[in-house]
N, C-alpha and C positions, 0 to 999 in steps of 0.2 A: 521445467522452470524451477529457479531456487529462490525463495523465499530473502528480500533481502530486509525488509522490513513494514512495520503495520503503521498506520494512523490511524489512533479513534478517537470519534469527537461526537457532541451531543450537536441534534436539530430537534425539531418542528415540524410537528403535520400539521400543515397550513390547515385544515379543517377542525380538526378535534383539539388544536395545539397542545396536546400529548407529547413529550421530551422522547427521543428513542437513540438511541446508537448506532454510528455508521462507520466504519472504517474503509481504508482506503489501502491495501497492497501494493507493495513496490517489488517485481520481480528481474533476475535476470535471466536470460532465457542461452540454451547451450549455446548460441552462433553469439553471447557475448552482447549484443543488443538488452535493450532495456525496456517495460512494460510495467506501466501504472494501471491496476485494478479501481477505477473508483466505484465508490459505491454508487447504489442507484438512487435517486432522490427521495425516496420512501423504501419502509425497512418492507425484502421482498421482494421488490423490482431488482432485474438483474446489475450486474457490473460491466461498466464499460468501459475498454482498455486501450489506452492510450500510449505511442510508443514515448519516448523518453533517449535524449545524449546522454553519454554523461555528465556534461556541463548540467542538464535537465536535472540530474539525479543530485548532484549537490545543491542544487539551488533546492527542490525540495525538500532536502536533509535542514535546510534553513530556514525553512518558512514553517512555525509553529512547532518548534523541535519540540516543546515541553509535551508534545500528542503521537510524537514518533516512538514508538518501540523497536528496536534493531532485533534484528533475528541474531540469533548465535547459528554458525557455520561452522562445524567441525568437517574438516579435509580427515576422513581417513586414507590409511596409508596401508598399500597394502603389507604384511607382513616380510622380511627382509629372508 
């Protein structure tokens, strides 16, 4: 799968209300298809992976853009 981009954003343990960090992965996967990583709801618990269109995949590029990080994707080529 390739990396197409991160979201991270600050919560809350409902018990301790301690701030932690959680990010959420947007991958594309070789058959072309799309796969959201979110995080799990406390830091630790696993990630659960939801698929994604790509209509999916722009609307999330839209929702809270200022917490997206875009991956950089270099195509190499092989030499000529």
């Amino acid at each position: 799968m390739q990396l197409i981009a991160t979201r991270h954003y600050d919560d809350w343990h409902p018990v301790t209300l301690e701030s932690f960090e959680l990010e959420d992965r947007m991958y594309r996967k070789p058959d072309g298809s799309f796969v959201l990583m979110v995080a799990g709801p406390l830091p630790g618990d696993p990630a659960v992976e939801e698929s994604y269109s790509l209509a999916g995949v722009f609307e999330w590029f839209q929702e809270c853009s200022c917490q997206i990080e875009r991956a950089v994707i270099v195509n190499e080529c092989p030499p000529i």
